[in-house]
C-alpha positions as CSV (number, residue, x, y, z in Angstrom):
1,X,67.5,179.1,74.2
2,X,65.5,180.9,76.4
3,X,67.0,183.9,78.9
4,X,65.4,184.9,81.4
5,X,66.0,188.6,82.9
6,X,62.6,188.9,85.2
7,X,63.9,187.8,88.6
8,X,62.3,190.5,89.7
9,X,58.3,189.3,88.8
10,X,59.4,186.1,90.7
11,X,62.4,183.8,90.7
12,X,63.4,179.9,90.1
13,X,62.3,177.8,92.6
14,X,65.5,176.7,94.6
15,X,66.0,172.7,94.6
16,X,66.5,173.0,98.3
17,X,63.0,174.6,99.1
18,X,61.4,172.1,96.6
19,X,62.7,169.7,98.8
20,X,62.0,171.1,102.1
21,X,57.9,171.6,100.7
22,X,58.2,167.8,100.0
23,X,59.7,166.6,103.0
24,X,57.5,168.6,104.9
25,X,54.1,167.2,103.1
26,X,55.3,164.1,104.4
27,X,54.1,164.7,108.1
28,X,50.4,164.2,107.9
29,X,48.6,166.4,110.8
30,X,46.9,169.6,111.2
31,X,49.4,172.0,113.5
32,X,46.6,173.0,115.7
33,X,45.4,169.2,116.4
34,X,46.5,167.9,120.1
35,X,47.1,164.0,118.7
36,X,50.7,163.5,118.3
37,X,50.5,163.8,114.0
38,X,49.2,167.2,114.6
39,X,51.9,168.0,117.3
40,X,54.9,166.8,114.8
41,X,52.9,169.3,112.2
42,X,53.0,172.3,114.9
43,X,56.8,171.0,115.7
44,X,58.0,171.5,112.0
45,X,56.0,174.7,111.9
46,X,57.3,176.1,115.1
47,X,60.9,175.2,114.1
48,X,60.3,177.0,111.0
49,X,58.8,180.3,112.4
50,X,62.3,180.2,114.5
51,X,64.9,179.7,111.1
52,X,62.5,182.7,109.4
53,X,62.6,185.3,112.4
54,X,66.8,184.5,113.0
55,X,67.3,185.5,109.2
56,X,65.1,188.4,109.8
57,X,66.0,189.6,112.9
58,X,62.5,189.0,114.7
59,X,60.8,186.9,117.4
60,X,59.5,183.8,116.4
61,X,55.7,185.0,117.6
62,X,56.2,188.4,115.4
63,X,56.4,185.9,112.3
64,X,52.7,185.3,110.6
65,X,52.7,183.1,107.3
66,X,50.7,184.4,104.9
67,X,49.6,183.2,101.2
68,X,52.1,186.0,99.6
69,X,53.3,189.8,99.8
70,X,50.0,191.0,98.8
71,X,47.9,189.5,101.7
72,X,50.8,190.7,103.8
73,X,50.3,194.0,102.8
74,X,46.8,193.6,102.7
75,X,46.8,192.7,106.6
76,X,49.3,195.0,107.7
77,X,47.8,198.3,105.8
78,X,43.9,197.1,106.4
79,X,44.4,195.6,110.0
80,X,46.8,198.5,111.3
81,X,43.5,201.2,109.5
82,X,40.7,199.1,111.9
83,X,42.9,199.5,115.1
84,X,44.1,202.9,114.0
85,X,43.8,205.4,117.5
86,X,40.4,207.0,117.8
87,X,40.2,211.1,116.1
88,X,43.4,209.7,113.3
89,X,42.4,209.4,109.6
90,X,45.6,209.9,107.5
91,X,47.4,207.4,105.9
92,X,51.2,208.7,104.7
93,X,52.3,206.4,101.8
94,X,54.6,207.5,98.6
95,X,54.0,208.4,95.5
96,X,55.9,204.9,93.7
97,X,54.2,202.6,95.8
98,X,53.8,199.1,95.0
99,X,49.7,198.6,93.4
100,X,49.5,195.8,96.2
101,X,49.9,198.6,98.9
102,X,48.4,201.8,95.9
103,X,45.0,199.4,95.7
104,X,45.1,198.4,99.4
105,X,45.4,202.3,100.5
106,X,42.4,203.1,97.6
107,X,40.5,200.7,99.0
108,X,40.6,202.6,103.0
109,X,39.4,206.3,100.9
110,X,36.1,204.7,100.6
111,X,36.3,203.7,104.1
112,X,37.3,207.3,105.0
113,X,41.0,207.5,105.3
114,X,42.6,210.6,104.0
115,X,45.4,209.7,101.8
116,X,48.8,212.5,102.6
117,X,51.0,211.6,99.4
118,X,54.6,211.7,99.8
119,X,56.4,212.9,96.5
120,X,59.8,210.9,95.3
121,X,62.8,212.5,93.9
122,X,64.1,212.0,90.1
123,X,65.7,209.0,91.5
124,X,62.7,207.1,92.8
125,X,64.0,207.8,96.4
126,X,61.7,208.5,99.0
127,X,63.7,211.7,100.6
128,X,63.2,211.0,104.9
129,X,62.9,214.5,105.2
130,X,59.5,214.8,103.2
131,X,58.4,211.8,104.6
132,X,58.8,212.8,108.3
133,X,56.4,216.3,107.5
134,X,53.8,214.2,106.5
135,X,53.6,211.8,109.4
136,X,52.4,214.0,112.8
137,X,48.5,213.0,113.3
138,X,48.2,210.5,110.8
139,X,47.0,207.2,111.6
140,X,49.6,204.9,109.7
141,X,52.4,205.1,107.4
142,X,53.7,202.7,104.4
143,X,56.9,202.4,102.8
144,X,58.9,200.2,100.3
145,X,62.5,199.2,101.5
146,X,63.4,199.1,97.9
147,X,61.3,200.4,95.0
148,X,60.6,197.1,92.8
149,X,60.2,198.9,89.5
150,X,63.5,201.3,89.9
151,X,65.7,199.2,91.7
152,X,66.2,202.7,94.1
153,X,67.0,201.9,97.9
154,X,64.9,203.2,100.6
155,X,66.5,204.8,103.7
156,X,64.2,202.3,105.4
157,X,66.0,202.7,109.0
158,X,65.6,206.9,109.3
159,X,62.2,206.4,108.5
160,X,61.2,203.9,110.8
161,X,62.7,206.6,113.1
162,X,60.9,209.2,111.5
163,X,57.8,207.6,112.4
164,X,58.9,206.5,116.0
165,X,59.1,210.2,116.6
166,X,56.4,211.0,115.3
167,X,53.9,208.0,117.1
168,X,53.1,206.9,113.9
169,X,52.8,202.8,113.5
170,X,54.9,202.0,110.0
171,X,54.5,198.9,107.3
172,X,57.2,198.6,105.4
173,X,57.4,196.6,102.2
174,X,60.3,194.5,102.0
175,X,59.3,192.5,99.4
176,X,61.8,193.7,96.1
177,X,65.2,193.9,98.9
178,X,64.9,190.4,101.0
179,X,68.2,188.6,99.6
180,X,69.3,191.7,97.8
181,X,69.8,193.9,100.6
182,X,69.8,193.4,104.3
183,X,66.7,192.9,105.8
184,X,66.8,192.9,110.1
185,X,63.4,194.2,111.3
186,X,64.8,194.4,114.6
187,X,67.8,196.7,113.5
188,X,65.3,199.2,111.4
189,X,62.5,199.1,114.5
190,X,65.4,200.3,117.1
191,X,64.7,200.3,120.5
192,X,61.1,201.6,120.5
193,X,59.1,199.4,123.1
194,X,54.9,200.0,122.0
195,X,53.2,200.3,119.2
196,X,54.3,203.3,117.1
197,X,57.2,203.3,114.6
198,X,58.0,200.1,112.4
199,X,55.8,197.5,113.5
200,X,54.8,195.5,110.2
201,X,56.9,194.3,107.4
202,X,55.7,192.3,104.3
203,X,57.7,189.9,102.1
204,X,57.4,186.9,99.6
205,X,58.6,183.8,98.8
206,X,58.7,183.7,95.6
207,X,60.9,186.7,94.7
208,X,63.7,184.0,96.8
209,X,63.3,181.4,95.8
210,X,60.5,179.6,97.7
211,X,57.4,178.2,96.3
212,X,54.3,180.7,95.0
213,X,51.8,181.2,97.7
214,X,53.8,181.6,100.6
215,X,54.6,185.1,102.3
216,X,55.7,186.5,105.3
217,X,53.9,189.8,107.4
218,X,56.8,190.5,110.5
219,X,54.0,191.9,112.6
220,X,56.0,193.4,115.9
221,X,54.5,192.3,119.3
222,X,53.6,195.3,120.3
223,X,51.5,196.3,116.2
224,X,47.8,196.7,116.3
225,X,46.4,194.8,113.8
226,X,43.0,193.6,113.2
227,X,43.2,190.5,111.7
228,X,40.9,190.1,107.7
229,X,40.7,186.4,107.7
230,X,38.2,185.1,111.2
231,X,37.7,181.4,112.0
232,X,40.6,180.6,114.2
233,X,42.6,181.9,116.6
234,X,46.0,180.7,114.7
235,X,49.1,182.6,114.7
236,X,48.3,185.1,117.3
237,X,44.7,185.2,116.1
238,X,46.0,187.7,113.1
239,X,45.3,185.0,110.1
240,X,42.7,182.3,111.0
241,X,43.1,179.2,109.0
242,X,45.0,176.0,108.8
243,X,48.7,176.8,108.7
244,X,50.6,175.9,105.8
245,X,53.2,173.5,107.3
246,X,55.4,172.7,104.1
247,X,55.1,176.1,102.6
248,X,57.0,177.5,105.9
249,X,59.2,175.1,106.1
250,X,60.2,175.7,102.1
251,X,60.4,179.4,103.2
252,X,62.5,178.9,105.9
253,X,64.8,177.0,103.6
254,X,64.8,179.9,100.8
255,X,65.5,182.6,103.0
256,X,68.4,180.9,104.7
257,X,69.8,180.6,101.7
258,X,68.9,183.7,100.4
259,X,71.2,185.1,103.5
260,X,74.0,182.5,103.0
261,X,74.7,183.5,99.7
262,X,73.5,187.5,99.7
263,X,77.0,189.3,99.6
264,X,78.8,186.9,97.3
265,X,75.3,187.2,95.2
266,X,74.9,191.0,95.6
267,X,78.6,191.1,94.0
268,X,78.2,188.9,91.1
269,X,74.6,190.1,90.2
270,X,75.7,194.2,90.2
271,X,78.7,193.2,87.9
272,X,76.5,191.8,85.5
273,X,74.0,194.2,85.8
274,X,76.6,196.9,85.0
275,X,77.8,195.0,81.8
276,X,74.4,194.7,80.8
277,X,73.7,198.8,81.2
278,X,77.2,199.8,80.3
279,X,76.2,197.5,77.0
280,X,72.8,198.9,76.4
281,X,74.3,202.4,76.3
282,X,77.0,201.9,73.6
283,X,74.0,199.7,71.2
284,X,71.1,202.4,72.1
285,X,73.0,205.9,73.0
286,X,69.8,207.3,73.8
287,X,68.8,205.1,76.6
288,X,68.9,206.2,80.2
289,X,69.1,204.2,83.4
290,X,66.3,205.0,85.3
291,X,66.5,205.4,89.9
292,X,69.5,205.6,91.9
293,X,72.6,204.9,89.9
294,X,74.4,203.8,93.2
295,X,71.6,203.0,95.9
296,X,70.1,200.4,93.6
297,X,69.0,196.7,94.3
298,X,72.1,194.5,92.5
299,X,70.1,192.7,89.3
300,X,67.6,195.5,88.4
301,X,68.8,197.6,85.4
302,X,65.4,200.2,84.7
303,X,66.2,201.5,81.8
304,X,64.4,204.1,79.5
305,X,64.2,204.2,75.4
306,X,63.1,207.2,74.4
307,X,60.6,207.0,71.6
308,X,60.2,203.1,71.8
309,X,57.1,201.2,72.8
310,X,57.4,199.3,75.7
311,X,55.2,196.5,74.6
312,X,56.5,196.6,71.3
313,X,60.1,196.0,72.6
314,X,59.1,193.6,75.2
315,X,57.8,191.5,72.1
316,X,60.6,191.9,69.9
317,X,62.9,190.9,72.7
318,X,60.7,187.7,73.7
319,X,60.7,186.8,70.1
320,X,64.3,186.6,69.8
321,X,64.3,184.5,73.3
322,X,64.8,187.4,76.0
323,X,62.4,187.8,78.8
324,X,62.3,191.1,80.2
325,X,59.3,193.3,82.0
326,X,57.8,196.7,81.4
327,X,57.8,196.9,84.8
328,X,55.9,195.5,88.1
329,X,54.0,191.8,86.9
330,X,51.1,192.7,89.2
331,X,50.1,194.9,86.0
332,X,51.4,192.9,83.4
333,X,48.9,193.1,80.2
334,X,47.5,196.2,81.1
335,X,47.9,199.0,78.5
336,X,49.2,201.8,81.1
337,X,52.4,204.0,81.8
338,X,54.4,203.1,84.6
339,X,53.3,205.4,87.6
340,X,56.5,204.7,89.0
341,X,58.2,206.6,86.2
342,X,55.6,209.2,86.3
343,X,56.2,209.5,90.2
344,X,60.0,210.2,88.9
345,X,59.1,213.4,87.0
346,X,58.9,211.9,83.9
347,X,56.1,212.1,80.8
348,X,53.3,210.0,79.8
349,X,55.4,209.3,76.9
350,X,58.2,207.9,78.5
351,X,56.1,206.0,80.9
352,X,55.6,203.9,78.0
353,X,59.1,203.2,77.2
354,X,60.6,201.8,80.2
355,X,62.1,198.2,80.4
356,X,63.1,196.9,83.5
357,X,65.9,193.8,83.0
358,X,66.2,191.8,86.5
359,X,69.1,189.6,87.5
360,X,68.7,186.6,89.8
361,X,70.4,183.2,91.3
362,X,70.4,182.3,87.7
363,X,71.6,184.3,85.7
364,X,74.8,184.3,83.9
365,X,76.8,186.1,81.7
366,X,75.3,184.6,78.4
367,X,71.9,186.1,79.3
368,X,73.5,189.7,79.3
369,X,75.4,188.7,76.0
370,X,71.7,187.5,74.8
371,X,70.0,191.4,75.3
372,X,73.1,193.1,73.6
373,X,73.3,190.8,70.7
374,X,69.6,191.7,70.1
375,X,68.7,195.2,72.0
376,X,69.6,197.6,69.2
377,X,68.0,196.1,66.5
378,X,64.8,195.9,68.5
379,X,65.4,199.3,69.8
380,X,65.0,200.4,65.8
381,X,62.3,198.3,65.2
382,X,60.3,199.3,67.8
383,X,60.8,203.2,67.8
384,X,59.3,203.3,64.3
385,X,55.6,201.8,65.7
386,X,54.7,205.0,67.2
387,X,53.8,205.5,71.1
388,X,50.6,203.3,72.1
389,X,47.5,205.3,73.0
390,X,45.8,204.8,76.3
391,X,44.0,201.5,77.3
């Protein structure tokens, strides 16, 4: 029996949402066509934009669909940089980024941005403090809500005020907290009426339940953003293209759910997560729970073996039927320490024996049971291969 403790690399895809993508595919019609097919497309698109931005706490015309979180990031962080004010080159963005938004902000160096790194504490916690002293003059900011590797909670709302203040233009990535945590882009933006502050949120489907290949950017009405993609003047001309009808739809499904069901989840999912760590502890005494040990996303236990492989225990455990992660999938196969865990003050060494276990809508008790019966035997086993050199 397989059990799978990666929610956090992506998640089951709900019944519901399969259902909603079907249903949806059955309405033939482009949703920018005039003929009535194409204006029962642009009907069940339109009605979907509306369920995603009451969930979300948007407008329905601040909702873009995108292809995931990374194009979202990619359009907020790349199309905020080409509108950025004229004389502003700086770009504020933490040190335990996301690579989606890490490779995005890389990518603007070359293009002359001036990268301001913002250090985390021990805990993976982006302190608003810090983050508000790098912000005056720069040309955007970018922050996660929740850090994805850590499980560590963001103090998202202080600083999108931080960066009101400042007349700064924020992204935040949302993508690790939507049905963990809640998400309401109108609570964090406040009452700030142009373009400065939180004006561009990124999330994805399939971290809730929704098909692969359909994300969300919240772009506020007020956000300068240049769009990447050109051909069309779809979806207020910030993503050209023909608009995936029955990926919003399934979305709009996934995320209603996702909020129906978030407290009761939140609950169930932090119970068994502190079963799992309080377990992990007594089998492997050594091991230490990695970001905030009460700010932390429900299902994500980050924990550290000191002296173990990573890779070496993430075979062991898939061997005896446990899927786990060594932390984000976006880097999944390649030979490197976590820079999350390097970002938290800690060594090479132990960036390379980190395991991150992830609950979701799925799991249940016997999948914690599964990791204890196994985790200390695998614990020994794996210590005794020696640390893995650099790819």
């Amino acid at each position: 029996m397989r059990h799978y403790l990666d929610h956090a690399a992506t998640t089951p895809l709900r019944p519901e949402a399969r259902a909603a993508w079907l249903d949806a595919s059955e309405t033939v019609g482009n949703a920018s066509s005039t003929h009535g097919a194409g204006q029962d497309a642009r009907r069940l698109l339109e009605e979907s934009r509306e369920r995603v931005a009451a969930v979300l706490g948007a407008d329905p015309i601040e909702i873009v669909f995108t292809s995931g979180g990374t194009e979202s990031i990619n359009l907020a962080l790349q199309g905020m940089w080409r509108s950025r004010p004229t004389g502003t080159a700086a770009v504020v963005m933490p040190e335990a980024e996301h690579h989606a938004t890490m490779d995005t902000v890389s990518a603007l160096l070359d293009d002359g941005a001036e990268l301001r790194r913002v250090p985390v504490t021990a805990h993976a916690r982006i302190d608003p403090e810090v983050f508000a002293a790098r912000l005056p003059g720069a040309a955007l900011a970018t922050a996660l809500v929740a850090n994805n590797e850590a499980g560590t909670i963001n103090p998202a709302a202080m600083l999108a005020r931080y960066a009101a203040i400042a007349r700064v233009p924020l992204h935040l990535d949302a993508v690790a907290a939507l049905g963990h945590v809640p998400v309401s882009f109108r609570s964090m933006r406040g009452d700030v009426a142009d373009g400065v502050g939180l004006v561009a949120m990124s999330l994805a489907g399939h971290k809730i339940g929704a098909p692969v290949g359909v994300g969300v950017l919240v772009a506020a009405r007020t956000a300068r953003i240049t769009a990447l993609l050109r051909g069309g003047a779809q979806q207020r001309g910030l993503r050209a293209g023909t608009q995936d009808v029955p990926g919003a739809a399934a979305f709009a499904t996934a995320v209603e759910l996702a909020e129906t069901e978030r407290e009761q989840e939140a609950a169930r999912l932090a119970g068994l997560r502190d079963r799992l760590i309080t377990g992990i502890r007594s089998a492997v005494p050594s091991a230490v729970l990695l970001g905030d040990p009460i700010e932390r996303l429900p299902g994500n236990a980050h924990v550290l073996f000191p002296g173990a492989v990573g890779e070496s225990l993430l075979f062991l455990l898939d061997v005896a039927g446990v899927a786990a992660s060594t932390g984000s999938a976006c880097q999944a196969g390649v030979a490197e320490p976590s820079h999350v865990v390097m970002a938290m003050g800690r060594s090479e060494r132990e960036a390379r024996s980190v395991l991150r276990f992830s609950l979701g809508r799925t799991s249940t008790a016997a999948d914690v049971d599964a990791v204890l019966a196994v985790i200390a035997d695998a614990y020994a086993r794996a210590s005794g291969a020696g640390t893995g050199t650099r790819s």
